[in-house]
Backbone as CSV, one residue per row, in Angstrom:
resi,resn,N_x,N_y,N_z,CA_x,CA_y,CA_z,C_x,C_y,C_z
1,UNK,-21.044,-64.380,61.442,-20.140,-65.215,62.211,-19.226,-65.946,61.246
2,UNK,-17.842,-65.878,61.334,-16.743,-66.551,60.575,-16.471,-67.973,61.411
3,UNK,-16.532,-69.041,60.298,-16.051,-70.101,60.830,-15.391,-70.805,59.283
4,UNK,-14.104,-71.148,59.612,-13.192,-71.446,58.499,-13.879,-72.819,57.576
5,UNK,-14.219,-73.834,58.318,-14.787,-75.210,57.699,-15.983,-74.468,56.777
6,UNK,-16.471,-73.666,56.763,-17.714,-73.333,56.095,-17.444,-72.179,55.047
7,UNK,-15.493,-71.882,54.693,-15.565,-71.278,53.855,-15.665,-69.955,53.819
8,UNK,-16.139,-69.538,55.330,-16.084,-68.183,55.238,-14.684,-67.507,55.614
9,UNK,-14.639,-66.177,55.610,-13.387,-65.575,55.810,-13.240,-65.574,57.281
10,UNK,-12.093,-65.463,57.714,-11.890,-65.448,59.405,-11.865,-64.145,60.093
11,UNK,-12.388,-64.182,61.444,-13.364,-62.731,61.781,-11.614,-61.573,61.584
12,UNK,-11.941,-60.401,61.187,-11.587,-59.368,61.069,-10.944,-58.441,62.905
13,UNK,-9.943,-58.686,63.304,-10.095,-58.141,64.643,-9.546,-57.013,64.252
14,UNK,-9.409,-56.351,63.519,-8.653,-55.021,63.386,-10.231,-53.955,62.531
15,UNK,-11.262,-54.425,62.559,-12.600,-54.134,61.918,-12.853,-52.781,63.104
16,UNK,-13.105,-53.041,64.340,-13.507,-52.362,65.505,-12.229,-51.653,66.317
17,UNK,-11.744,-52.280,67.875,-11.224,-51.222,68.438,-10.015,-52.390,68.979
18,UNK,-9.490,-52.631,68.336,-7.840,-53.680,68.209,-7.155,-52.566,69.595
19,UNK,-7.063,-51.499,69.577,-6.357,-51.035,70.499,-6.982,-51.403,71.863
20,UNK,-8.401,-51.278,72.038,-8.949,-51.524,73.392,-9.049,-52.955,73.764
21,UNK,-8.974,-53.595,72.507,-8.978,-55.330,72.867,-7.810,-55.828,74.012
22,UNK,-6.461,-54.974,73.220,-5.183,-55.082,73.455,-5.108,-54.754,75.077
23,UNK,-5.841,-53.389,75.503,-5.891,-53.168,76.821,-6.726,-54.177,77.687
24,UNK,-7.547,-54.633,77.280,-8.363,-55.959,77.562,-7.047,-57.118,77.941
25,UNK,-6.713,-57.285,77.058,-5.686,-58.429,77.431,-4.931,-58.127,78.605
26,UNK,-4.320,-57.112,78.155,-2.764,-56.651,79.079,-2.979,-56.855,80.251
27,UNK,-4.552,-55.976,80.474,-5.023,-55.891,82.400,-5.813,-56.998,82.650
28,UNK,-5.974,-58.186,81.934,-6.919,-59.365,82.352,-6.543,-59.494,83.973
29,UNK,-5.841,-59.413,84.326,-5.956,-60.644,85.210,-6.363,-59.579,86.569
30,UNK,-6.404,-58.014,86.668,-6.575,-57.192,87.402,-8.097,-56.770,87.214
31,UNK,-8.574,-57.035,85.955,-9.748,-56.842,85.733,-11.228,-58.004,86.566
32,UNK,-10.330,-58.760,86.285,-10.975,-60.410,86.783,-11.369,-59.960,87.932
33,UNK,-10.093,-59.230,88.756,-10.480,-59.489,90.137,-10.942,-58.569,90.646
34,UNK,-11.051,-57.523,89.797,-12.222,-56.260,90.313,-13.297,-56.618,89.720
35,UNK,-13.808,-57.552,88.725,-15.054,-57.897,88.165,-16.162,-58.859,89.391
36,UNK,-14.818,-59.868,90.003,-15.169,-60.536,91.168,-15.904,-59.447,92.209
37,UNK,-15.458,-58.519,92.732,-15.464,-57.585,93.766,-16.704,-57.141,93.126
38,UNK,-16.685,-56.302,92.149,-18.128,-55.847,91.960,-19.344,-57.132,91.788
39,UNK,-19.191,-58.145,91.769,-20.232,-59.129,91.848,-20.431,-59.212,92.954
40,UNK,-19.722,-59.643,93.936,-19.840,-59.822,95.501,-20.428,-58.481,95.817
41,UNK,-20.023,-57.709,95.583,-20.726,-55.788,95.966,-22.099,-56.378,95.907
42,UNK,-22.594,-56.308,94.442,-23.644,-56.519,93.799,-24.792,-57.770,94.546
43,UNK,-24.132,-58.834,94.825,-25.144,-59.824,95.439,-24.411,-60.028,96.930
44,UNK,-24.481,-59.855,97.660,-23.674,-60.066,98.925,-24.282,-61.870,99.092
45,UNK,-25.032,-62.174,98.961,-25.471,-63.808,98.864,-24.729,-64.660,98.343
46,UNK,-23.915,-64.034,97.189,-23.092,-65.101,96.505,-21.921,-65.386,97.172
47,UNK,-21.880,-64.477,97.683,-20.054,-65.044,98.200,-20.818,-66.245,99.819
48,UNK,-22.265,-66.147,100.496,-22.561,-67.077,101.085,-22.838,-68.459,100.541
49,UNK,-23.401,-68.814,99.026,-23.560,-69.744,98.431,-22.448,-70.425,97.840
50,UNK,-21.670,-69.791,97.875,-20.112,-70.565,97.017,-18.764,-70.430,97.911
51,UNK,-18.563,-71.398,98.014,-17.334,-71.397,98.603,-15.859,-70.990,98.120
52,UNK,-14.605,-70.819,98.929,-13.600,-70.114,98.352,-13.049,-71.197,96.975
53,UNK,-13.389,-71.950,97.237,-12.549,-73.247,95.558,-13.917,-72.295,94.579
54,UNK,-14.969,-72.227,95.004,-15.932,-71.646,93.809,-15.994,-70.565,93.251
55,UNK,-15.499,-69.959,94.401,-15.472,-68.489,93.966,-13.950,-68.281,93.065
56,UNK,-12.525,-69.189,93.469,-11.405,-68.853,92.696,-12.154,-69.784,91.665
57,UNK,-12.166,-70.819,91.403,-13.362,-70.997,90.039,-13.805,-69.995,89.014
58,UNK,-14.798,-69.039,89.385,-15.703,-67.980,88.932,-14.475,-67.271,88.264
59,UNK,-13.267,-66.796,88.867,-12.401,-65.709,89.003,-11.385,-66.273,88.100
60,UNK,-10.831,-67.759,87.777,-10.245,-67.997,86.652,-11.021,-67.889,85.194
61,UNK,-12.613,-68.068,84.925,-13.717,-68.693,84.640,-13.710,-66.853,83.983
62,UNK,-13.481,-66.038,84.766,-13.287,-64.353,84.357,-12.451,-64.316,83.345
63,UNK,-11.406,-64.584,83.405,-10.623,-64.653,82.557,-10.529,-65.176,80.856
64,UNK,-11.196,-65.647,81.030,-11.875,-66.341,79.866,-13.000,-65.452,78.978
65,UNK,-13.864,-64.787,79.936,-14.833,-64.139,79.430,-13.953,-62.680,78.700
66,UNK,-12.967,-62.349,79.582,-12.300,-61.439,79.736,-11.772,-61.419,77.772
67,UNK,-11.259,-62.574,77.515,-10.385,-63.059,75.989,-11.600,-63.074,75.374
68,UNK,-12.555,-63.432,75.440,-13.889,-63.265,74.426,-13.892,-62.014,74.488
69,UNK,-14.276,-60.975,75.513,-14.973,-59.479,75.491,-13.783,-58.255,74.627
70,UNK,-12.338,-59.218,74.245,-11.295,-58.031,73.556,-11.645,-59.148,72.105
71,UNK,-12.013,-60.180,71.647,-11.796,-60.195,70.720,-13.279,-59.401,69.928
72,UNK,-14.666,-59.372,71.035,-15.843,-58.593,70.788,-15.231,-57.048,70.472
73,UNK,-14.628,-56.796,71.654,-14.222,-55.256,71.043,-13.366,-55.066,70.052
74,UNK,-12.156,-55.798,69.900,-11.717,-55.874,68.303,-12.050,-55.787,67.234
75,UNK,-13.262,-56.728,67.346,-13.730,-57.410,66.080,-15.484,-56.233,65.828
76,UNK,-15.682,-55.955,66.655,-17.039,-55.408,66.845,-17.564,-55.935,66.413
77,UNK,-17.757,-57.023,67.157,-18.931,-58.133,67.079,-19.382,-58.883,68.245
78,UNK,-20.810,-58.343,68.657,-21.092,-58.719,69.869,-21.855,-60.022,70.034
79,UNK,-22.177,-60.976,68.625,-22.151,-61.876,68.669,-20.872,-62.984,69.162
80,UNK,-19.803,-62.769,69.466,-18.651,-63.316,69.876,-19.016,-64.208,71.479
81,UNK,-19.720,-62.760,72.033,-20.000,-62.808,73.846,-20.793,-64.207,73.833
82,UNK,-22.212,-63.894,72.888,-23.555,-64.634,73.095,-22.830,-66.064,72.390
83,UNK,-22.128,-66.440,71.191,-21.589,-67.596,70.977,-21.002,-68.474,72.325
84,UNK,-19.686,-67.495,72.980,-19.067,-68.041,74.140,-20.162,-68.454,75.453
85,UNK,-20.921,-67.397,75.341,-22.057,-67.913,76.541,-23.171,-68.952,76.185
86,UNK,-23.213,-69.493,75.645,-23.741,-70.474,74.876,-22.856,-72.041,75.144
87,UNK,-21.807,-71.748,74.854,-20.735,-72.897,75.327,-20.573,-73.044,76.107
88,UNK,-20.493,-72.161,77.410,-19.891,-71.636,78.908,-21.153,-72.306,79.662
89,UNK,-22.557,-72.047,79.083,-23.499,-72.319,80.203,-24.017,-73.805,80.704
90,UNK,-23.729,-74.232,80.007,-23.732,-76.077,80.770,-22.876,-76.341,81.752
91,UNK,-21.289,-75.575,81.278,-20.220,-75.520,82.071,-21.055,-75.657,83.685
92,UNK,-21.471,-74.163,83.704,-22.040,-73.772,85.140,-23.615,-74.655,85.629
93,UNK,-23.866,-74.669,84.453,-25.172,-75.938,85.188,-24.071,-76.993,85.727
94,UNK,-23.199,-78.095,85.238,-22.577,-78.844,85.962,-22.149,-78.373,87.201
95,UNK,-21.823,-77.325,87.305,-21.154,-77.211,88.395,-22.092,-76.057,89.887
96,UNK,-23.209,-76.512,89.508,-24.528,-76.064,90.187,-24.178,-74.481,90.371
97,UNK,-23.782,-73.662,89.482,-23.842,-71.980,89.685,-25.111,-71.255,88.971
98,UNK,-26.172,-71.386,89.593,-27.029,-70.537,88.726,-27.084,-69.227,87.869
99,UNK,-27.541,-69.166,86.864,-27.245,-68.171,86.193,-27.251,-66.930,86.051
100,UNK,-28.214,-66.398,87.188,-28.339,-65.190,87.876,-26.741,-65.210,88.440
101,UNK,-26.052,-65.639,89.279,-25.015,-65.393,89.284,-23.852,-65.410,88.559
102,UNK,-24.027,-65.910,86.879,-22.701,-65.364,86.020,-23.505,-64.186,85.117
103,UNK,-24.758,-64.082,85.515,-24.746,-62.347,85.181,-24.651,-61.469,85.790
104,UNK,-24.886,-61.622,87.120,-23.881,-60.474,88.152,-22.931,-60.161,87.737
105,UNK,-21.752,-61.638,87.197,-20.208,-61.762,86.736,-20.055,-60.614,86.084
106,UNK,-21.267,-61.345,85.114,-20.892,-60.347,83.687,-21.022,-58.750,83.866
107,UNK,-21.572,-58.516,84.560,-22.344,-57.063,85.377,-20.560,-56.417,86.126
108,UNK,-20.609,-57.048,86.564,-19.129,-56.930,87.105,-18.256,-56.297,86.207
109,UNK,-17.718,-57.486,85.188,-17.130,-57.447,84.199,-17.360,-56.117,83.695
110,UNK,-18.959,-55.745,83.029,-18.858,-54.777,82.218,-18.596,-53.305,83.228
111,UNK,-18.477,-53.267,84.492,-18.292,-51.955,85.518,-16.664,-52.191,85.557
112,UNK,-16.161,-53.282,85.134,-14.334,-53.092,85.860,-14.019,-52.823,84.044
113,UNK,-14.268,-53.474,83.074,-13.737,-53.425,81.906,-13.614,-51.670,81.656
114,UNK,-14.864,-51.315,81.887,-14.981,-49.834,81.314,-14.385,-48.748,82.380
115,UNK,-13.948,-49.301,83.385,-13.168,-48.469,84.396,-11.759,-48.226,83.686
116,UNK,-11.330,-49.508,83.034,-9.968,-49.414,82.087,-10.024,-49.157,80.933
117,UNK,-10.911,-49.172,80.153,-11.054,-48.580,78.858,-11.180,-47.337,78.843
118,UNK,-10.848,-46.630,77.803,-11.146,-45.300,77.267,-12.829,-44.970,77.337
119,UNK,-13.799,-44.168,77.405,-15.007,-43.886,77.826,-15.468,-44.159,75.902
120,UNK,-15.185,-43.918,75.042,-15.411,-43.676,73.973,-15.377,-45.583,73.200
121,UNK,-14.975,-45.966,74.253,-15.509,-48.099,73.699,-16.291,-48.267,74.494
122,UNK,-16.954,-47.726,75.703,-18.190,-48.124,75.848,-19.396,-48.167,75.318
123,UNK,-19.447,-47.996,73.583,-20.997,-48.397,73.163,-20.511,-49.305,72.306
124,UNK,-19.099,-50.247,72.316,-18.480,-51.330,72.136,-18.933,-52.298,72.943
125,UNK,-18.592,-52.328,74.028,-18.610,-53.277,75.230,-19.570,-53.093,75.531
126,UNK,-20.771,-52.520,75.888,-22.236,-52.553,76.235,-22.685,-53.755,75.796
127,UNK,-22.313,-53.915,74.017,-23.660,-54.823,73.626,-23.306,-56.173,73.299
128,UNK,-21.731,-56.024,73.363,-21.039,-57.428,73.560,-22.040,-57.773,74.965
129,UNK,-21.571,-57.095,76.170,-22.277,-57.841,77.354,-23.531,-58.281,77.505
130,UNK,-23.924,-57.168,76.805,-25.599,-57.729,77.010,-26.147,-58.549,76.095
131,UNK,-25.251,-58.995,74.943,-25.354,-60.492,74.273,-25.120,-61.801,75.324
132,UNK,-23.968,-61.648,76.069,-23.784,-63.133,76.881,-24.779,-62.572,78.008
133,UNK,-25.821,-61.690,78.498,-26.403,-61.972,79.344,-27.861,-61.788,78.745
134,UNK,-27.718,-61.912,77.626,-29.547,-62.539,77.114,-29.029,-63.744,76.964
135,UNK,-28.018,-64.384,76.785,-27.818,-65.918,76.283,-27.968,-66.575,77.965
136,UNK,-27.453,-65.903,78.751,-27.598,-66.460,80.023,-28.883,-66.589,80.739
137,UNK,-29.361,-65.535,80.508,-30.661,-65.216,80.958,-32.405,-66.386,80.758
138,UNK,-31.863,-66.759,78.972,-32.461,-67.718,78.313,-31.908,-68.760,78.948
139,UNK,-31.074,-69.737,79.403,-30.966,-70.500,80.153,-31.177,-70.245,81.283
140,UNK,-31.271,-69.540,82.210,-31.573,-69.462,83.131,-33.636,-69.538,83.523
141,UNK,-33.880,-69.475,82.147,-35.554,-69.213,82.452,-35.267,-70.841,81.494
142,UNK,-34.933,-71.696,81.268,-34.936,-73.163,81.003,-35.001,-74.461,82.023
143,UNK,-33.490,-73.921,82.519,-33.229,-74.187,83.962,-34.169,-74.318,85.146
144,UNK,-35.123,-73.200,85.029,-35.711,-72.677,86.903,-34.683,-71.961,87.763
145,UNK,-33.928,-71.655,87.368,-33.068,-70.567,88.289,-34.055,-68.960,88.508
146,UNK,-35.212,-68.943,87.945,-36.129,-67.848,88.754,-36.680,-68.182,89.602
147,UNK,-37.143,-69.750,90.302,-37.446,-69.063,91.566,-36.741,-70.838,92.238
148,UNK,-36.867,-70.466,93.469,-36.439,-71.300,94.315,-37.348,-72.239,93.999
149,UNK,-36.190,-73.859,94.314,-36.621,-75.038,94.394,-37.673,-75.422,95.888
150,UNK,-38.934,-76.137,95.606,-39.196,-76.520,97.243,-38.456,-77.856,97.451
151,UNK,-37.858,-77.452,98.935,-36.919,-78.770,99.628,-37.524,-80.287,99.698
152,UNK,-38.798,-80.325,99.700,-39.533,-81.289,99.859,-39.333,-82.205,97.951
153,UNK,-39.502,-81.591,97.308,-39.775,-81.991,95.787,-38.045,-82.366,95.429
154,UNK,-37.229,-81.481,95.838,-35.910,-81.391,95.833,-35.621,-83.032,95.932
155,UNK,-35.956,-83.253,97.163,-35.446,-84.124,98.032,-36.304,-85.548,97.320
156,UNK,-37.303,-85.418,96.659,-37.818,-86.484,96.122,-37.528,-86.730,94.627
157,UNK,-36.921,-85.718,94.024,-36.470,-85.815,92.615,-34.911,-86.211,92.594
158,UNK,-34.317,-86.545,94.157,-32.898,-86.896,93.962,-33.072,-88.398,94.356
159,UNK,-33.853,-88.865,94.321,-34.245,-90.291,93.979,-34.384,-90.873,95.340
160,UNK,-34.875,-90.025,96.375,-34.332,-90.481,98.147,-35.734,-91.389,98.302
């Protein structure tokens, strides 16, 4: 991992696949919203738990992941994903999205990204993704997002 204060050199994006990063960028914002679609495919529950401000939330919130996952494929470094998801995941604890649902996202993400990429960067983008969804995953088994809260305990731990 390159970080300038510490002297090291700054990450290399032309190391890996600079051309597929580039396609990453260009189609962000078409990608986002087929990444959305395959999540909703994927959990039909989520689009009942979140409302439309949450869900355009999630779908700007894509976009973002979207600029991490071309500088991962650039740089071929799939530590990039698991850094950003690391930063990202308090984000979504504040804003009560459990984490099973930004790995659907990411699930998403990696079925629309590779629909636009060339077939030959998918063992690029594989392990970028499945870096931000072991980082998610580990918060999510911190959290309790494996199993449901009981309403009763709920209701007494919000100080009622």
């Amino acid at each position: 991992m390159s970080h300038p204060s510490l002297g090291l050199p700054p990450r290399d994006l032309s190391a890996g696949r600079p051309d597929a990063g580039a396609i990453l960028t260009a189609s962000r914002s078409r990608i986002a919203a087929r990444a959305l679609e395959i999540a909703l495919e994927l959990d039909s529950t989520m689009g009942e738990r979140h409302d439309e401000l949450a869900l355009r939330g999630l779908l700007a919130d894509l976009s973002a992941f979207i600029d991490r996952l071309a500088i991962a494929v650039a740089a071929e470094d799939p530590g990039v994903m698991a850094n950003f998801a690391e930063m990202v995941a308090v984000r979504y604890r504040k804003r009560a999205i459990p984490m099973d649902d930004v790995v659907t996202l990411c699930e998403g993400l990696r079925r629309s990204a590779q629909a636009v990429l060339p077939s030959a960067v998918a063992p690029v983008v594989d392990p970028a993704i499945d870096e931000g969804i072991r980082v998610f995953r580990w918060h999510r088994r911190i959290a309790g997002d494996a199993r449901k809260r009981n309403p009763l305990l709920a209701f007494i731990y919000r100080g009622a």
